[in-house]
TORKOL-4160 file (C-alpha; in steps of 0.2 Angstrom, whole numbers, padded with zeros to 4 digits, m for minus):
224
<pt num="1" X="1176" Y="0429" Z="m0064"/>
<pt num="2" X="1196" Y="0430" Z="m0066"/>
<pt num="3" X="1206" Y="0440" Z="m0077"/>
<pt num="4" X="1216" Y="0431" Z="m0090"/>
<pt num="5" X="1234" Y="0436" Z="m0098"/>
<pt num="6" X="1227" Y="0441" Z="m0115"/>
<pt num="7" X="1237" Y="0429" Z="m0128"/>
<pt num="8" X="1250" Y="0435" Z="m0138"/>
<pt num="9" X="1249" Y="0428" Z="m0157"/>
<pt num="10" X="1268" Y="0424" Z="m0157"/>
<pt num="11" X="1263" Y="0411" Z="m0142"/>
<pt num="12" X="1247" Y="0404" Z="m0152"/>
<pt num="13" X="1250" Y="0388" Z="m0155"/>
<pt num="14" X="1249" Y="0389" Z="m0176"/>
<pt num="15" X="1249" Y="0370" Z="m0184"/>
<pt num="16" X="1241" Y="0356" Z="m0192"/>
<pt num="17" X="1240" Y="0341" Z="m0183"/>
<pt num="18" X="1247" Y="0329" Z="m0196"/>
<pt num="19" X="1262" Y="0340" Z="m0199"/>
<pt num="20" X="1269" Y="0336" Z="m0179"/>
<pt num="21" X="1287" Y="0330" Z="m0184"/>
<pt num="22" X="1298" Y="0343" Z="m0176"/>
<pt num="23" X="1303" Y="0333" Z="m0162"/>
<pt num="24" X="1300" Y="0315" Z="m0168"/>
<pt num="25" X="1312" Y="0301" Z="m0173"/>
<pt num="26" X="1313" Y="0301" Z="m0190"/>
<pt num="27" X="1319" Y="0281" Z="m0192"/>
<pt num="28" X="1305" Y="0276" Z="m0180"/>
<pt num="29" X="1294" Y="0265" Z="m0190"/>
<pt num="30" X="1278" Y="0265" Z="m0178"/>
<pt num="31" X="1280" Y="0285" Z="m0181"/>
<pt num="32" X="1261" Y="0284" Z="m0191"/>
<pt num="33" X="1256" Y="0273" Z="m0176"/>
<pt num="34" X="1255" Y="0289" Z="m0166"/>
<pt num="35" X="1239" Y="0298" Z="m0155"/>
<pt num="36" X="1238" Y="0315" Z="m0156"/>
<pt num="37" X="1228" Y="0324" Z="m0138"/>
<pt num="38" X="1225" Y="0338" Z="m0128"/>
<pt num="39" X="1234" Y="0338" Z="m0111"/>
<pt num="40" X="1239" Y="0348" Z="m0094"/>
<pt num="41" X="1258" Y="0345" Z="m0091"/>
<pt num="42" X="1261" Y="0344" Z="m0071"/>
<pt num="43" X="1279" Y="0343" Z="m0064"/>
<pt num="44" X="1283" Y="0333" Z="m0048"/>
<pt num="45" X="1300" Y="0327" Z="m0040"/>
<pt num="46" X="1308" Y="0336" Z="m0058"/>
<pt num="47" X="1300" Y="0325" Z="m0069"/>
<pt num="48" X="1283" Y="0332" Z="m0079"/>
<pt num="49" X="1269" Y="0319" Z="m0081"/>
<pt num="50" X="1251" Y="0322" Z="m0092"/>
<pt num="51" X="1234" Y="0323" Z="m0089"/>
<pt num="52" X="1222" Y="0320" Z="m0101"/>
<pt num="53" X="1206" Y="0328" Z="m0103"/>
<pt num="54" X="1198" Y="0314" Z="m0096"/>
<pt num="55" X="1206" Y="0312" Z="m0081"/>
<pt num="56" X="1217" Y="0299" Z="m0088"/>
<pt num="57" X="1239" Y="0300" Z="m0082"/>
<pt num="58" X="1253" Y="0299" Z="m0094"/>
<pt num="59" X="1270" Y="0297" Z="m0090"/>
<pt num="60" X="1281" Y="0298" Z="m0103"/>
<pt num="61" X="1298" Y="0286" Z="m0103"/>
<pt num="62" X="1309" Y="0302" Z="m0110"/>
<pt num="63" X="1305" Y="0318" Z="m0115"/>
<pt num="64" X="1320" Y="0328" Z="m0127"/>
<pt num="65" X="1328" Y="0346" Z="m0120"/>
<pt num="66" X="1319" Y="0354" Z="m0135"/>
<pt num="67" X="1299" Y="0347" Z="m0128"/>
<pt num="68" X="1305" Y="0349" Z="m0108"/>
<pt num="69" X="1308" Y="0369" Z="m0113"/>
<pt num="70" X="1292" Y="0371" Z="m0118"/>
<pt num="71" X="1286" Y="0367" Z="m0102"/>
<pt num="72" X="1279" Y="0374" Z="m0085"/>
<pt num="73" X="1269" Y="0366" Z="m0071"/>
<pt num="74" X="1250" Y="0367" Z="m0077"/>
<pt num="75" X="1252" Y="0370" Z="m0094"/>
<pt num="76" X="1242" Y="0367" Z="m0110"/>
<pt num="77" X="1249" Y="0357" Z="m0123"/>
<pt num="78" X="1245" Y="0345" Z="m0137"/>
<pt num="79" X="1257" Y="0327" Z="m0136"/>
<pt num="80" X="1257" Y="0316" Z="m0151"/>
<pt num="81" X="1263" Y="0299" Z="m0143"/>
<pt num="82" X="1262" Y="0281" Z="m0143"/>
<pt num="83" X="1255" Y="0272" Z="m0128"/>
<pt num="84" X="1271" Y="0258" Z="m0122"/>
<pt num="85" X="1264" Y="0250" Z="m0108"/>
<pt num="86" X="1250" Y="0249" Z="m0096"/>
<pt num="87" X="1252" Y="0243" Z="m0079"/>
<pt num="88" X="1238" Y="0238" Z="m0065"/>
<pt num="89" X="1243" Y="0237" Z="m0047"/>
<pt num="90" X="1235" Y="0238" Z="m0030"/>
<pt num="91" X="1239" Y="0258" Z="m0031"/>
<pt num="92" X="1230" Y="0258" Z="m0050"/>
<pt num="93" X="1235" Y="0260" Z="m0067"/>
<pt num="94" X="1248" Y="0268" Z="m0075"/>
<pt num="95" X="1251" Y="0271" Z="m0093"/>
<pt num="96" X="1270" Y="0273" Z="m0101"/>
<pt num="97" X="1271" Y="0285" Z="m0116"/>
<pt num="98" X="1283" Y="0288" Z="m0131"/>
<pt num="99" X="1282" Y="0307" Z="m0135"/>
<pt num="100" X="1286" Y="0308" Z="m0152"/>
<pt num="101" X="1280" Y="0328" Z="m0152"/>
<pt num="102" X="1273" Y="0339" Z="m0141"/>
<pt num="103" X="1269" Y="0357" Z="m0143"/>
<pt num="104" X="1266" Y="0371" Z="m0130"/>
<pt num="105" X="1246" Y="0378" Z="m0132"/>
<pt num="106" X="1239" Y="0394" Z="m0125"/>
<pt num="107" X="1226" Y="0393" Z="m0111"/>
<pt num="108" X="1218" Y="0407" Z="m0101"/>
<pt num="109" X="1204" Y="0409" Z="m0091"/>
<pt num="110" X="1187" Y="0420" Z="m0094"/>
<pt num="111" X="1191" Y="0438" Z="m0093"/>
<pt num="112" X="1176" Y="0448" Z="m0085"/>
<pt num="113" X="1172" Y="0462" Z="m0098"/>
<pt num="114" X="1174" Y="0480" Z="m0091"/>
<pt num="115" X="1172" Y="0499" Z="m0099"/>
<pt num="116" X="1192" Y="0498" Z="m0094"/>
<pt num="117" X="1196" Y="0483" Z="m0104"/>
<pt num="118" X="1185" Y="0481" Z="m0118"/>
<pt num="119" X="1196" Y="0493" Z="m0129"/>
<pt num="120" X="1209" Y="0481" Z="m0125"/>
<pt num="121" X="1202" Y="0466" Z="m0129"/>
<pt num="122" X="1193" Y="0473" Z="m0146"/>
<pt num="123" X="1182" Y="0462" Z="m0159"/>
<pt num="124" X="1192" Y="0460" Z="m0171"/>
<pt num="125" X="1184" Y="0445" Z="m0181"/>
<pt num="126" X="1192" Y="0428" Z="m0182"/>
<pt num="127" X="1186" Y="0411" Z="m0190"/>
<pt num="128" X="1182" Y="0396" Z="m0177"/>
<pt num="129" X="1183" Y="0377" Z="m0185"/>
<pt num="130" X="1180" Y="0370" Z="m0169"/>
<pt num="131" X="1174" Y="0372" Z="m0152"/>
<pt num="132" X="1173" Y="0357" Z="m0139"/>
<pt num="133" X="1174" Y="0354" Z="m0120"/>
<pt num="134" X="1184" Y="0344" Z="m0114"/>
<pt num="135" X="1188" Y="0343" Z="m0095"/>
<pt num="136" X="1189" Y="0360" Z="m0088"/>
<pt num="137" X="1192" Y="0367" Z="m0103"/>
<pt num="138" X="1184" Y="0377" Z="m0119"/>
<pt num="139" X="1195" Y="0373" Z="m0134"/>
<pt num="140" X="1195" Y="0382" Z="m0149"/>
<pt num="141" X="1201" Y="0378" Z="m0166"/>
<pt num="142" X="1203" Y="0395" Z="m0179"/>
<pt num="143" X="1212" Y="0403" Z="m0190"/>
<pt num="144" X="1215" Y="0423" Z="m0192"/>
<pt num="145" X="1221" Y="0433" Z="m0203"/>
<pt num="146" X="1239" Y="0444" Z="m0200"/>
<pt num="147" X="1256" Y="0450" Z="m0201"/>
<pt num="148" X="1268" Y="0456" Z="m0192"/>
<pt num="149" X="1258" Y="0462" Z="m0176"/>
<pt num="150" X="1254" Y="0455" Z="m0159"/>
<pt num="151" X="1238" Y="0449" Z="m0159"/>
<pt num="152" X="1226" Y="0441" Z="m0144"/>
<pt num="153" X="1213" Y="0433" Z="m0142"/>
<pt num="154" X="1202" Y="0433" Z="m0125"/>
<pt num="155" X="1185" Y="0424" Z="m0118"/>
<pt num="156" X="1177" Y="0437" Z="m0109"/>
<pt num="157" X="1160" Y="0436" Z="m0100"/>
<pt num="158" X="1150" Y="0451" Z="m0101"/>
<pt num="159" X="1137" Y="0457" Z="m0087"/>
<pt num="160" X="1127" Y="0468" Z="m0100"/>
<pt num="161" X="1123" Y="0455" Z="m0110"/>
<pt num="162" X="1120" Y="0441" Z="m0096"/>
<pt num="163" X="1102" Y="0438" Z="m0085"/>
<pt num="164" X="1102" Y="0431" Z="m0068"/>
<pt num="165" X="1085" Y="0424" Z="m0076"/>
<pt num="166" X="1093" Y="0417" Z="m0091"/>
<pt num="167" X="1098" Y="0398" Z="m0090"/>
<pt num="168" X="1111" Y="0400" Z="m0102"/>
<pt num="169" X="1130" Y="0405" Z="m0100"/>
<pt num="170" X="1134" Y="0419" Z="m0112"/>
<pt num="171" X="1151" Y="0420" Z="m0116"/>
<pt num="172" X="1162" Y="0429" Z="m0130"/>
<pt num="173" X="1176" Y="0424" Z="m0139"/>
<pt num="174" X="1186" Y="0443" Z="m0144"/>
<pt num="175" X="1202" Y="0447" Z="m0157"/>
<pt num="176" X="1213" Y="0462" Z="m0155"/>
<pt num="177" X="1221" Y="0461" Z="m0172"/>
<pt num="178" X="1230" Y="0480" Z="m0166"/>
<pt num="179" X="1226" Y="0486" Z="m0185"/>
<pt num="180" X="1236" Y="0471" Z="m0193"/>
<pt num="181" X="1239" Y="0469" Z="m0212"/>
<pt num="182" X="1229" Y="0456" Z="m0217"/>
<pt num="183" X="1243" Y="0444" Z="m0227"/>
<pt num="184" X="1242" Y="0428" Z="m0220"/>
<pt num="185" X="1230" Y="0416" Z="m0214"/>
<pt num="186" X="1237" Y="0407" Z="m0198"/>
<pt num="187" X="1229" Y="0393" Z="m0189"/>
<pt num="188" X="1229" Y="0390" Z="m0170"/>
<pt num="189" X="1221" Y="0382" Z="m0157"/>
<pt num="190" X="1218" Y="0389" Z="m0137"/>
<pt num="191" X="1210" Y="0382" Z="m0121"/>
<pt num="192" X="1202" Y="0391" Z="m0112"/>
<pt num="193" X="1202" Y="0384" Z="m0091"/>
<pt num="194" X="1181" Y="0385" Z="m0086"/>
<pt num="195" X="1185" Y="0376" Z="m0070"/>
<pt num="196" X="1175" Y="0389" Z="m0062"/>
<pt num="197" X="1159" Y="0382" Z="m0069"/>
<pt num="198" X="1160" Y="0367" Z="m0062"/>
<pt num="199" X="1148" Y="0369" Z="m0049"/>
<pt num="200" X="1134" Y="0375" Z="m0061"/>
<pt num="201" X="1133" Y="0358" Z="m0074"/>
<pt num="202" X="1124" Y="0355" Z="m0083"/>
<pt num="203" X="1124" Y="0372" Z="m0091"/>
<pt num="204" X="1122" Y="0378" Z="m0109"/>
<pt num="205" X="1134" Y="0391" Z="m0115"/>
<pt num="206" X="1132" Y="0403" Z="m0128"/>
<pt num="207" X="1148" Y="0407" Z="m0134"/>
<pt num="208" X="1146" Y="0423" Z="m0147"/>
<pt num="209" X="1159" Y="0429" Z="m0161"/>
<pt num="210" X="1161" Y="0440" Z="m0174"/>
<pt num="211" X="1167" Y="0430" Z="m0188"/>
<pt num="212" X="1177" Y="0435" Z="m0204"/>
<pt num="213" X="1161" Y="0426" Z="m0215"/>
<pt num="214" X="1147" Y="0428" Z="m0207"/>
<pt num="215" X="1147" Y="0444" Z="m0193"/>
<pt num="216" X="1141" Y="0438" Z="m0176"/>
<pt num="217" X="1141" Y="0418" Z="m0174"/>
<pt num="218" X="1134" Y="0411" Z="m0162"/>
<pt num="219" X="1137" Y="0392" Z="m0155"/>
<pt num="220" X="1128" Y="0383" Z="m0144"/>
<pt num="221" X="1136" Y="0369" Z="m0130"/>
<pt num="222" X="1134" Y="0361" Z="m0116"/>
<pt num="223" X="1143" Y="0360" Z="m0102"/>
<pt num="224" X="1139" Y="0344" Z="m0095"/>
């Protein structure tokens, strides 16, 4: 297993999905036309380019300073965009986007739980509207509930709670709120990169957290 950066709250990515207008043309009239998707942003020869989920390559015909900012080679983000044109050739296919909005998303890896870390990553609860795999990635889709601290979130494999004659992957999903008021609820959305499984599908996961609701939760999917 790798160690993860633990996520900051202020890097969350805190937004609903049909309110992405920050960086859209405002005159445009195909602007309700749009697609909204996860995607990895890769940069080569200067220019960045997306990947979908599933596999699929997006070049977009211009990105603005503000969206090109957000970006790093290999990052998470979500792209709200029109597809332009598609081309096939004898080298394949390539699709050209307008980007109408793109937002930067956290992404980490799974963090192997330790006596020396599990005060750090704490279990503080959280509420999880989503969960999906898509790719090499577990995304999540929740809200907590905060103020003015840094919070973060962490997907951590425990050995205490995992057997090598157990079938299923038992994952966790912990919240370090660092004693936070709780004032307002903010939403967000992270990937977390499970790359590493790849080699062991298909494999049921068990991915276990302690909700504001309901205590411990615990949601069942496979990694297929």
């Amino acid at each position: 297993m790798h160690y993860i950066r633990l996520i900051p709250l202020y890097s969350l990515l805190f937004f609903f999905l049909f309110s992405l207008f920050a960086c859209s043309d405002e005159n445009d009239s195909t602007k309700y036309k749009f697609r909204v998707d996860l995607a990895t942003a890769y940069k080569k020869n200067d220019s960045y380019y997306f990947e979908l989920d599933d596999g699929k390559i997006l070049y977009p015909l211009a990105l603005n300073e503000t969206m090109e900012a957000q970006l790093t080679n290999n990052c998470r983000v979500s792209i709200q965009y029109d597809i332009v044109e598609e081309k096939k050739n004898n080298k394949g296919e390539s699709t050209w986007i307008k980007v109408y909005s793109l937002v930067r998303v956290s992404s980490g890896r799974i963090l192997l739980l330790t006596e020396e870390n599990k005060e750090k990553v704490g279990n503080d609860p959280l509420e999880v509207e989503s969960i999906w795999i898509s790719g090499n990635y577990i995304n999540f889709y929740f809200y907590i509930y905060g103020n003015t601290e840094t919070h973060t979130l962490s997907l951590v494999y425990d050995p205490a709670t995992n057997s090598l004659l157990s079938d299923t992957l038992k994952l966790e999903i912990r919240h370090n709120a660092f004693n936070d008021f709780e004032a307002y609820r903010k939403k967000g959305i992270i990937s977390f990169d499970i790359q590493e499984l790849a080699g062991r599908k298909p494999l049921p996961i068990a991915i276990s957290i302690n909700t504001y609701k309901d205590g411990i939760k615990i949601y069942n999917r496979i990694l297929k």
